[in-house]
C-alpha positions in Angstrom: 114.0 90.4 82.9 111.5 92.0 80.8 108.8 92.7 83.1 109.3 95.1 86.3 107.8 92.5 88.4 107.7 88.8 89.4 104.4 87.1 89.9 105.1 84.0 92.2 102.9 81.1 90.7 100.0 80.3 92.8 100.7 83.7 94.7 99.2 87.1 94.3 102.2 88.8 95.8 104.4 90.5 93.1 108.5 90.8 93.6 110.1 93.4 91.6 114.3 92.9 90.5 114.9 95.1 93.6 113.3 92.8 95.9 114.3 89.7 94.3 118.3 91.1 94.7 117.5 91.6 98.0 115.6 87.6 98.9 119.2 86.6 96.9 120.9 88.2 99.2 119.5 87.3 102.1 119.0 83.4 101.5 122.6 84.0 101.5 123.3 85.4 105.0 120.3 83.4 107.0 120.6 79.8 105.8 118.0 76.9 107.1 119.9 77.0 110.5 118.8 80.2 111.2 116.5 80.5 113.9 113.3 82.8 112.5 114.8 82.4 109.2 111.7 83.3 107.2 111.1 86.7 109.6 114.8 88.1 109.4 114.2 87.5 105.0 111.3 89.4 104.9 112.8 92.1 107.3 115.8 92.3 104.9 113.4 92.2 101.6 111.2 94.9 103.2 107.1 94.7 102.3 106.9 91.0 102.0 105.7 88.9 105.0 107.8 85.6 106.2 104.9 83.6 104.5 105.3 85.6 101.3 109.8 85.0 101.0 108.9 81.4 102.5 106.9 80.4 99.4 109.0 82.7 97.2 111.8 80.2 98.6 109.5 77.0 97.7 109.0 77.9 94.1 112.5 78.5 93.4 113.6 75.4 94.7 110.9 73.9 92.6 111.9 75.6 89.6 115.5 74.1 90.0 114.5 70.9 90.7 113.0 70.9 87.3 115.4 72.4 85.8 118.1 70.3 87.4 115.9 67.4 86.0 115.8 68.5 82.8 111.8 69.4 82.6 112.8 72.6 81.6 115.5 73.2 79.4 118.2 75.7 80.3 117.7 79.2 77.7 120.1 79.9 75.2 120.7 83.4 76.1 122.3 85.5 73.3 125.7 85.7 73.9 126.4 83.0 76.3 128.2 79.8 75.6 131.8 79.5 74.2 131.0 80.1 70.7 129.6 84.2 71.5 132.0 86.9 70.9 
């Protein structure tokens, strides 16, 4: 990523690599049976509220759906795909 920070859309709260490692990791130790789910997320991202990872959460899921849907094509990243070397 080129910038140092993530602007959610719609949001005014800004998410830095750091932080976004960090909500990764987390979404993977509290999953959506996890009682105060949003709470223990921001806790582990540090500086961000439950509202703030909540809606983080909402526009990724968003973002995959479109992707998933093909909205949004997937980015040919240099080097990827079987033909790179």
């Amino acid at each position: 990523m080129a910038a140092s920070t993530v602007t959610s859309r719609n949001c005014n709260s800004y998410w830095t690599p750091k932080q976004n490692k960090l909500f990764e990791k987390a979404l993977a130790v509290y999953d959506k049976d996890t009682p105060d789910r949003w709470q223990k997320v921001a806790e582990a991202v540090g500086d961000k509220s439950p509202e703030e990872v909540r809606r983080h959460y909402e526009i990724l899921v968003a973002d995959l759906m479109y992707i998933e849907s093909g909205r949004i094509p997937i980015p040919n990243y240099k080097g990827s795909g079987s033909n790179s070397r």
